[in-house]
LUMZA-376359 format. One record per residue (C-alpha): residue number from 1; residue in one letter; y, z, x. Coordinates in steps of 0.5 Angstrom, whole numbers, plus 500, padded with zeros to 3 digits. Last residue first. Example, Ala and Ser with C-alpha at 12.3 -4.5 7.8 and 13.67 -1.06 7.14 Angstrom:
BEGIN
2, S, 498, 514, 527
1, A, 491, 516, 525
REM end
This chain:
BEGIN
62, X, 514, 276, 455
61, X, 507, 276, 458
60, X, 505, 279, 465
59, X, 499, 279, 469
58, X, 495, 284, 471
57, X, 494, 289, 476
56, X, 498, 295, 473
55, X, 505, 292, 476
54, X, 505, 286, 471
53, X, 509, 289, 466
52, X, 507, 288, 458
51, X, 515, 288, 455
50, X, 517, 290, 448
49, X, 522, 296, 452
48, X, 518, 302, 448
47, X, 511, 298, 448
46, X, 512, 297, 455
45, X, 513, 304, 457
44, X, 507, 308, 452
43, X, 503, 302, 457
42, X, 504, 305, 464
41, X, 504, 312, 460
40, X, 498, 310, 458
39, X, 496, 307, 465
38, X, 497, 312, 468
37, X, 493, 317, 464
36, X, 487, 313, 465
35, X, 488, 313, 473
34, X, 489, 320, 473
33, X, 495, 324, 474
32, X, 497, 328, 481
31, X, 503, 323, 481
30, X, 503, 323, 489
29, X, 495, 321, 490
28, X, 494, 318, 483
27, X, 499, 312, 484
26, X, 495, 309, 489
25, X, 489, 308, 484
24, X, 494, 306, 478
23, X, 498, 300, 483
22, X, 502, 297, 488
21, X, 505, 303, 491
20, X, 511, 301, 489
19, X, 509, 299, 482
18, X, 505, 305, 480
17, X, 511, 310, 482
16, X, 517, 306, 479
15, X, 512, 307, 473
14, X, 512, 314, 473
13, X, 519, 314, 473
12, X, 519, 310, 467
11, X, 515, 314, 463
10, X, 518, 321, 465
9, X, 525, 317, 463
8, X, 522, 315, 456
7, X, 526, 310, 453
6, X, 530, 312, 448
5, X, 530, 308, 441
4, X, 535, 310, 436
3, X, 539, 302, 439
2, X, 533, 299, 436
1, X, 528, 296, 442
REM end
């Protein structure tokens, strides 16, 4: 990530949700978004911080 780059808040807000609750599905019920929608935003994330999170049900790589 260059130092132009900002990290999208609303993003990692939404991550926040999808970890604590233990995943997408869970995630719905209080984001009011779709599981589809969490996971790209999930994924518009990591691309941002160059990392893959594991808190979408799959394993993380550095």
């Amino acid at each position: 990530m260059s130092a132009g780059d900002a990290i999208s808040w609303d993003d990692l807000r939404l991550f926040l949700d999808v970890a604590r609750l233990g995943g997408l599905s869970a995630a719905t019920s209080t984001t009011g978004l779709s599981a589809a929608t969490l996971g790209r935003r999930v994924t518009a994330l990591e691309q941002q911080i160059g990392s893959r999170s594991s808190c979408a049900g799959r394993p993380a790589t550095s």
